[in-house]
Structures are given as structure tokens and as C-alpha cells.
N, C-alpha and C positions, 0 to 999 in steps of 0.2 A: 392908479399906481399903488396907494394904501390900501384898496382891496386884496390886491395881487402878493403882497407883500405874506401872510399869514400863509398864502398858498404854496407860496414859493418854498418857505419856511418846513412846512409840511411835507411838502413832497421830496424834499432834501430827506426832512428827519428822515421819511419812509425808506426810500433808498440806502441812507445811511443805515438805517434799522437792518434793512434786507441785505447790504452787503456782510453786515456784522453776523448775522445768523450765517451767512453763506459762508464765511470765513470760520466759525466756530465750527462747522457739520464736515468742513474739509478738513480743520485741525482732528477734529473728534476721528472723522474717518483713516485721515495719514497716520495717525498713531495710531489706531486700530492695526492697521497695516502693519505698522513699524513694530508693535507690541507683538505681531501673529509673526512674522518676521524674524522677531527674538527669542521667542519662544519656540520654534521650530529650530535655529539657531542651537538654542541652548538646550533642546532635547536631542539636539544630536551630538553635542559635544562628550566627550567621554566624562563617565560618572562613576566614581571608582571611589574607595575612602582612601585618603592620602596619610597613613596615622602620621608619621615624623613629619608632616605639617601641624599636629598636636604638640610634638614637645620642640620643635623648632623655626620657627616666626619665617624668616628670614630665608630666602629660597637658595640664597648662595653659600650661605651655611649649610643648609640642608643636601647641597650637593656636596659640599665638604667633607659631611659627617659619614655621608654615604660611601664615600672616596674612600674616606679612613675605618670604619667600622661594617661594610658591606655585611662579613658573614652576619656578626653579630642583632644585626638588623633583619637580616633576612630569616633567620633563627628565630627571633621574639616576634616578627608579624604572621613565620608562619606558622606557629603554636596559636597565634591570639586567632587568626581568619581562617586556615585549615582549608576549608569548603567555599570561601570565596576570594576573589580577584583584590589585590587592591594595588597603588599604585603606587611609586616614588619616582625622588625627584633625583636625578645622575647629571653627569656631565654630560652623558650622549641623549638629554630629553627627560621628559616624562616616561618612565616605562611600566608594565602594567605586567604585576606579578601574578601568574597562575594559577589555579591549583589545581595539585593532581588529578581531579575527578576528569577536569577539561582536557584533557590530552590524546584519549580516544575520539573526542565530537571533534578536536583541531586539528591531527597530526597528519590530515593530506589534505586540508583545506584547501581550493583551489586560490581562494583571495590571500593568502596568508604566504610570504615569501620569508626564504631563508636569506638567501643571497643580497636583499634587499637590506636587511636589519645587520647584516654582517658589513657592506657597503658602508651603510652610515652608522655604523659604531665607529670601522676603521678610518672613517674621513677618507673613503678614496677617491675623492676629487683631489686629495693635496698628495698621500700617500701611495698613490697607485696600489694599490695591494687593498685586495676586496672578498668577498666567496666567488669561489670557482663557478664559472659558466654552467648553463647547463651540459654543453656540447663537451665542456672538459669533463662534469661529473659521470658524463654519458662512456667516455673511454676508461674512466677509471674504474667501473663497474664493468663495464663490455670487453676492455683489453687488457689491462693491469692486473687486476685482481685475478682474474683466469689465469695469468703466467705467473703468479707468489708462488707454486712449485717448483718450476722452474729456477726463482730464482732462491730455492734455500740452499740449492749449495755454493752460489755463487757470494751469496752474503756471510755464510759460514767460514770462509775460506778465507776471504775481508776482513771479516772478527781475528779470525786465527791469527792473520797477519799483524792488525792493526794494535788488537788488547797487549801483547805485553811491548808494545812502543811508546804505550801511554800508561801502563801502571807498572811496568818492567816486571821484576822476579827477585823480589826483596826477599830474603830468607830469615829476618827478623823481622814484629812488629814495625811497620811504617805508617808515617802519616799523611794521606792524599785527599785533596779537594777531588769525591768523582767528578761533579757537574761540567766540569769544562771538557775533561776528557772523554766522556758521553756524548755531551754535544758533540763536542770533532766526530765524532766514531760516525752519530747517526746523518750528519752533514754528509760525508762520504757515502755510507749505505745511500741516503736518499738521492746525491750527484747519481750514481752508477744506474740506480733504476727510472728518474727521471729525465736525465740529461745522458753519460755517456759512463764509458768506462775509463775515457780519456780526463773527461772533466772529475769522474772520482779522485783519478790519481794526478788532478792540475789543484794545489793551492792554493793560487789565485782564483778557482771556481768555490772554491770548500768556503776558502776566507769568506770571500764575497757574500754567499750566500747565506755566514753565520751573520756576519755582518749588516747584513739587509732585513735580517727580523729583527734586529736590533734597532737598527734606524728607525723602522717603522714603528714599533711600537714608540720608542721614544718621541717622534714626531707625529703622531697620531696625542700621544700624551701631553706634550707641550701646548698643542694646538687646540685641546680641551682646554687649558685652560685660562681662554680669550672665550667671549662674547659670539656666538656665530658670525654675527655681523664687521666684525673685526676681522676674522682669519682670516680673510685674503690678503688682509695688508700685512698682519702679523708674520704671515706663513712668509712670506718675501723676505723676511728679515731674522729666519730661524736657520742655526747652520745644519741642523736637520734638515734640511729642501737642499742646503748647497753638499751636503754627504747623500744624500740621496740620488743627487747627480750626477754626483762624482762614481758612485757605484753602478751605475745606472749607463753610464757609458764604457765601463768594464766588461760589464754584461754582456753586451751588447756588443762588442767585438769577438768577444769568444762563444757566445752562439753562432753570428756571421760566417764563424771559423768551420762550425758543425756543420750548421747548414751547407757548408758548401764541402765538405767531405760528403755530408750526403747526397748531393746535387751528381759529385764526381762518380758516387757509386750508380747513378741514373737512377736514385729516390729510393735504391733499395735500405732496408734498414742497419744504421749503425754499428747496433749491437743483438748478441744472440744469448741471450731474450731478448728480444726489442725492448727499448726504454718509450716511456712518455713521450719525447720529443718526437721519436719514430711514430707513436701513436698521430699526434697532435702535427703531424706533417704528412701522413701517407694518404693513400688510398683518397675516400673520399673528402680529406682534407690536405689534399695536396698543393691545392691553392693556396695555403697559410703560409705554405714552405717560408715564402720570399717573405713575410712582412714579421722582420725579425723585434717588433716593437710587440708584437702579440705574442710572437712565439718566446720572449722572454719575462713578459708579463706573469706568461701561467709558471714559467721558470720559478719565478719569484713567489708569485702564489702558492705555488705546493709546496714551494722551498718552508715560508712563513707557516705552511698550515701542519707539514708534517716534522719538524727538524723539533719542534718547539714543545710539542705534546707529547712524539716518543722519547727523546732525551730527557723530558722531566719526569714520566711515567716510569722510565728505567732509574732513574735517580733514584726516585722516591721506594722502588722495590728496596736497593740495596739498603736507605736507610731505616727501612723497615727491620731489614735482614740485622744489620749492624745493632739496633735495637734487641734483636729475640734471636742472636745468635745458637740460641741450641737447634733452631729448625736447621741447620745447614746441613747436617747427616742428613737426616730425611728428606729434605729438597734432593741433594747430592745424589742419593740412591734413586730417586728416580728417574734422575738424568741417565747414570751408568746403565738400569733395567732398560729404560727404553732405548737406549741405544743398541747396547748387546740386541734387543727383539728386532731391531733394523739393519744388523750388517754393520754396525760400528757407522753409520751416515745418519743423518739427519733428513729427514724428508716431511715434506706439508702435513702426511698423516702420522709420524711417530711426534712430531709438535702434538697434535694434537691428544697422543695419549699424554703429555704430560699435565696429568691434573690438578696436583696436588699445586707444581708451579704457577698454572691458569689461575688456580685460587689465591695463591699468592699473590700473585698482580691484581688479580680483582679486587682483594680486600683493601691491598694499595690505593689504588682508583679509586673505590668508592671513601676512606680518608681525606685522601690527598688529591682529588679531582683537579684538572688545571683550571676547572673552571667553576665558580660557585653557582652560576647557572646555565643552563642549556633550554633545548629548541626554543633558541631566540626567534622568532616570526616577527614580521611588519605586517600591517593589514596593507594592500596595495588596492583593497574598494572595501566600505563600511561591511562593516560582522556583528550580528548579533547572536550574543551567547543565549544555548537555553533556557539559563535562568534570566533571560534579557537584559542582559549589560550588553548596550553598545558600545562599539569600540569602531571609532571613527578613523575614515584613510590614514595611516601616515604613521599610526603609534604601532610603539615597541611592546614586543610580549617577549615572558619567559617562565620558567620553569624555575624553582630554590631549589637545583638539586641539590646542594650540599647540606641543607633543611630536611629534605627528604632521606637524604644518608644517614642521618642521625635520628632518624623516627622510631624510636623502641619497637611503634606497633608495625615496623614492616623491619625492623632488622634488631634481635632481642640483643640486648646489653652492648648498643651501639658505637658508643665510647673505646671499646677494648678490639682492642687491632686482634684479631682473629681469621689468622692467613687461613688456616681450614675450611671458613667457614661454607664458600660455596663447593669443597670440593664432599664435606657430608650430605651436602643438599642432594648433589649429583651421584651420590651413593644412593639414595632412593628410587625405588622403582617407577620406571619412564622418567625418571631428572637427569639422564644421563650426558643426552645432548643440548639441556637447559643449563644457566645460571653459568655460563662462559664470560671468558673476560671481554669478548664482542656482541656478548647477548643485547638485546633492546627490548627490553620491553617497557610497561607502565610505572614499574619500581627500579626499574635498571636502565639509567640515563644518562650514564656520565658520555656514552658519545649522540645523546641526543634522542629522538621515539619520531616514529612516522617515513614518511619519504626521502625527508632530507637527515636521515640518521649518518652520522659520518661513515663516507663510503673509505675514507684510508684505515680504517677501523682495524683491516685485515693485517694490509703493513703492518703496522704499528703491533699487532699482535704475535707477528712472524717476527720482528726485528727482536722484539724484548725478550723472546722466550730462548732466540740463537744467544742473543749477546749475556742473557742471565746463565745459559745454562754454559757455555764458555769460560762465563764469571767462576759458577760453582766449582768447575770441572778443577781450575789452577788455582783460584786465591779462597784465601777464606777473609773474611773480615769481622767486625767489631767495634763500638766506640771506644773513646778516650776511656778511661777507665773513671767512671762517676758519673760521666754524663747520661742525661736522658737522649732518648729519640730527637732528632733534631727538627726546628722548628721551621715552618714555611713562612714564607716571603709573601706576605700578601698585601698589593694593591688594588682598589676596585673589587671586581669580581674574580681578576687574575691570582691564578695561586703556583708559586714557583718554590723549587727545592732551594734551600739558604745557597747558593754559591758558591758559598765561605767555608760551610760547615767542612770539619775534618774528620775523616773515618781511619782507623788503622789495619792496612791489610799486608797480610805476607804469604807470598808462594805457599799453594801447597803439598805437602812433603807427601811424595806417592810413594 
């Protein structure tokens, strides 16, 4: 028994010895694992320099600062990086600023979605209102746009009717807020070619529809600012969800009402030109007809994508105009020349000789962009840029154009509103049919570069040049006497005409 004892003792230690090393070679190894594991992890995570993580700690600050100071920031990173990517911190995520060099190697990326990035900026899981389908951007390229001919005189005629309802025929200085009166205007132009002729001249479609970019953005904005993980309960209890539905079953009776005038015509189309709805219901999309949940969806969607960006884009001309009123002869006279050279009418190709106006509104736009940046993209599977920055599923990109607007070395003495300036460019040999207010290219992006360049582009170029040059034909305008150029409304990235501002306009004396 005492011999046995020392053995026992022994063969214990050993065992214990060998389970000990077996246990250390597993830990060594699992964390090997786990170490290779993280390390692939964290090479695939996005690497980007984040600078206002330098001057501010605290991440919900830093969406704050972002919220309240966007141009401003986006202006001093994109002087300090120029040539590379870097990132910040928003209310809609991390998102990963571009630069311009990357916009040719990105702009038809197949990984790289628009619709996706516009999706969840807008929150449309709560807001229903997202980017337009493919199938929808497919008929506004394929059907729409081919019929803008067609419908310049019908829009023309619209303005005629509509402009002195809404500024009347003051024969002394008066003082008008345009913004509201614009918005109505293009509310109606956009009912007539997306919906009906009926819904142009129904109220309760105009209302609605002014009304539902309103809601939404306001309810997209609310809802930013809760935690992600909160909005669902939040959103329950925001009266933005309970206006959204209250709009949202107005809609939706007076679509029911279309569709079934069109069902009566046995699917022929409503109107002559066809509208949208007639697109987005015929032929091979006749099976949509019935499901008036979709077919009011896109309602709403073009409603929010076009009412919002030509009414402020036409704002912003006149308060350019009211600014540097002596251009108004010379605008004027080109409206009068090109008409006389048309017959006294208006058609898609005498728009387009007005150039000198084109360049008005371009220098507008590129000022006053509604948006401080464009081709926002998601990555929808990992990208690796040339200069090898990955960028992992899921993250937001974009473009500073308003950074870009202001770059000496691509537009000289960028600061100074110079409505001329692309109509000299296009004075040079072969610029003739470059440097337009729907041009796209690598320096010219306020509707965006690549595939997904905005296809209402054209609209939006046909509606402002009728309703500008309408403007020029009866009223003349001007500011208060003292003040400067009026200032934009800026939240986020969004940039809107002041509302409020007042301009003085009175009939003019023919």
C-alpha cells in the first residue's frame, strides 16, 4: 500500500501535467482562431479617417454638429482630403464622403445602389416614400420624357391660367412670399402629367400631395431623432404616422376614383398625353391597374421627388433675379426673340434655344443645389476602391457637391452668382450643346453622374424655363430696398428657399 502511494501520486501529477499542457495548446490555439477571426473581421470593416471624430468626442454630438453645420464641414474636409474618401458621422449612419476622382470607377457600379441609400436615408419602412423603382424609372425615361413635347403647350397654358391667380397684376411695387405660390403652381403642373387633368384641377389632390412631402420629410426627421432601435415604438406615437394616414386614405380614394374612369374607358388612357398613372397602369403593366396601394405609392413618390426640387429650383432663380435685377431686359429679350423665331408658341426646341435663361438657372443650381450632396450609393455587396479602401455591405456614399460648386480650380471666382457663366462656355466652339442646366457630368452634379443621374431632370427643366419665362413676359421683380440676396434654409444636407423671404413685384407695363 505505501509503495503504491508515490505511484499513484505520480501518475496523477502526470496526467494532471498533461491535461494542463492540453488545455494551454487549446487556449493558445482558440485564440489563435479567435485573433485570425478578428483580424479578418476588422480588415474588412470600413477604414476611412473620421476628422470631426478629432474635434468632437462624443458621437451624438457629432451627429448634431453634422445636422447643424453640414455645408460648413463638408467644405473644410473637402479642401483638407480632396483626393481621398473620408467618413462622418449623420443621423442616417456613418456615411463615407467621396471624392471626385472616384465617380467615373463608381457611377454604374453594379454593387453600388441608389434606390437603396435613398430607402434608408428616407426611413421607408415608417414613411413609405423611398427612390423610385426600377420599373418606375424605366417609364420615366421610356414614356415621359419622350412625351415633354407634347406636353409644353399643355403646361404653358396651365402657367398662363394659373401665374396671375397667384401673384395677380399689381401695378405698383408689392410685396409677395413666391415660395408658396411656386410650390402650388408646380403641385398642379406635376398632378396633370403624373396623375390626371382631373386631379390637376381637384384641390384636394394638389393639397394632398403638397402636403405629403411635408409629412414626410417631417416624419422621416422626427424619427431620426430616436436611437434605431427605438423607432418602432416611437414612430407609434408620432402624429406624423397618424397624418400620414390620414393622407394616405385620401389618396387612395381618389386614385380608386381614376382607376376606375380608366377601367370604364376599357384601360384606354386618361389623358392626351398620357400621364404617369396611364404609363404605370397600361399595357405591360396592366396588372398594377387594381392594386391601388402601389399605384398610389409611386403617386406619392414622384409627388415628393419632383414638386420639391422644381419649386425650389424656380424659387431660387427668381431670387437670384430680385438680387441682380438689371439682367431682366436681357433675360426678357430672349424670351420675346425666341418666341417671335417660333410662331409666337412655345415648343421643346425653342426652350431650348433659350440660353442665356439655361444659364441662369444653372448658375442658380449650382449656388443653391437642393442638396448639399448627391450620387448617394449603398454598397449592396463589399467594394473595393482602387486605391484600396474597402467599403463594406451596408455603408452610405456620396458626393460634396456643394464643395465641389465652390472649387475655384473647376469654377474661377466661385462665390460671385454669375448667371452668364455657362451660357459663355457654350459660346465656344463645340460647347454648344454642353454645360446645360440637365448636363451630367464629373463637375456638374447637382442631379447626380452615372446611371442613376436623375431621370425627372428633363421635367424639371421644361417646367422652370415655361414658368420663368411667363414670369419675365408680365412681372418684373426686385428686393426690399437694402436688402441683400435672400438667404437659404438649411437643415442636414437639405437646402431650401427661406419660405418667408419677401420680394417686390409689379405687373409689367407693355
Amino acid at each position: 500500500m505505501g509503495s503504491l502511494l508515490p505511484t499513484t501520486i505520480r501518475i496523477d501529477a502526470s496526467l494532471l501535467n498533461w491535461h494542463h499542457l492540453s488545455s494551454t495548446a487549446s487556449f493558445l490555439l482558440l485564440s489563435s482562431l479567435l485573433l485570425g477571426i478578428l483580424s479578418q473581421v476588422l480588415s474588412r470593416r470600413l477604414k476611412v479617417p473620421t476628422p470631426l471624430s478629432e474635434e468632437v468626442s462624443d458621437i451624438l454630438n457629432r451627429k448634431r454638429s453634422y445636422g447643424a453645420n453640414a455645408r460648413k464641414l463638408l467644405d473644410k474636409y473637402y479642401e483638407r482630403f480632396k483626393s481621398k474618401p473620408f467618413g462622418i458621422d449623420t443621423m442616417d449612419g456613418v456615411k463615407v464622403v467621396l471624392p471626385l476622382a472616384s465617380v467615373d470607377e463608381l457611377k454604374s457600379h453594379p454593387a453600388l445602389s441608389f434606390k437603396a441609400s435613398i430607402d434608408n436615408d428616407a426611413l421607408v419602412n415608417y414613411t413609405g416614400i423611398g427612390g423610385v423603382d426600377a420599373w418606375g424609372v424605366h417609364q420615366i425615361l421610356a414614356k415621359m420624357n419622350p412625351s415633354l413635347g407634347a406636353y409644353v403647350p399643355v403646361f404653358h397654358g396651365m402657367i398662363q391660367e394659373h401665374l396671375p391667380k397667384f401673384l395677380g397684376s399689381p401695378t405698383d411695387w408689392t410685396p409677395v412670399k413666391p415660395y408658396q405660390h411656386f410650390f402650388e403652381l408646380v403641385a398642379i403642373l406635376s398632378a396633370r402629367i403624373m396623375h390626371s387633368d382631373e386631379a390637376a384641377r381637384n384641390p384636394a389632390w394638389t393639397n394632398l400631395s403638397m402636403s405629403f412631402v411635408h409629412t414626410a420629410i417631417e416624419y422621416g426627421s422626427a424619427l431620426k431623432q430616436w436611437p434605431p432601435f427605438l423607432r418602432p415604438f416611437v414612430a407609434y406615437f408620432l402624429p406624423e404616422r397618424l397624418e400620414k394616414e390620414k393622407q394616405w386614405a385620401k389618396g387612395r380614394e381618389i386614385v380608386a376614383n381614376s382607376i376606375a374612369r380608366k377601367s370604364a374607358l376599357g384601360g384606354a388612357p386618361l389623358e392626351n398625353p398620357p400621364t404617369m398613372l396611364d404609363h404605370l397602369s397600361s399595357g405591360e403593366h396592366a396588372d398594377k391597374a387594381g392594386d391601388l396601394d402601389l399605384q398610389l405609392l409611386l403617386q406619392m413618390t414622384l409627388a415628393v421627388a419632383s414638386i420639391h426640387t422644381t419649386s425650389s429650383s424656380m424659387v431660387q432663380v427668381l431670387y437670384d433675379l430680385a438680387a441682380c435685377p438689371e439682367y431682366t431686359e436681357e433675360l426678357r429679350q430672349e424670351v420675346v426673340e425666341v418666341l417671335e423665331s417660333s410662331g409666337g408658341i412655345f415648343t421643346k426646341k425653342s426652350l431650348a434655344e433659350m440660353k442665356k435663361i439655361d444659364s441662369w438657372m444653372k448658375e442658380s443650381l449650382r449656388m443653391n443645389a437642393p442638396d448639399l450632396t448627391t450620387f448617394q450609393r449603398m454598397a449592396t455587396k463589399p467594394v473595393t476602391l482602387k486605391d484600396g479602401t474597402y467599403i463594406p455591405a451596408g455603408t452610405k456614399m456620396e458626393l460634396p457637391t456643394s464643395a465641389i460648386n465652390f472649387d475655384a480650380s473647376i469654377y474661377p471666382d466661385p462665390h460671385k452668382f454669375d448667371g452668364m457663366r455657362s451660357y459663355r462656355q457654350r459660346q465656344q466652339d463645340g460647347m454648344a450643346h454642353k454645360h446645360s442646366f440637365v448636363s451630367v457630368t464629373r463637375t456638374e452634379l447637382g442631379w447626380g453622374f452615372g446611371r442613376h443621374a436623375c431621370p425627372g431632370r428633363f421635367l424639371s427643366d421644361v417646367e422652370i424655363k415655361l414658368m420663368f419665362a411667363e414670369f419675365l413676359l408680365n412681372y418684373e421683380i426686385k428686393n426690399l430696398d437694402g436688402q441683400p440676396r435672400s438667404k437659404n434654409v438649411e437643415f442636414g444636407v437639405n437646402v431650401l428657399p427661406d419660405p418667408e423671404h419677401q420680394v417686390l413685384i409689379r405687373a409689367r407695363k407693355v
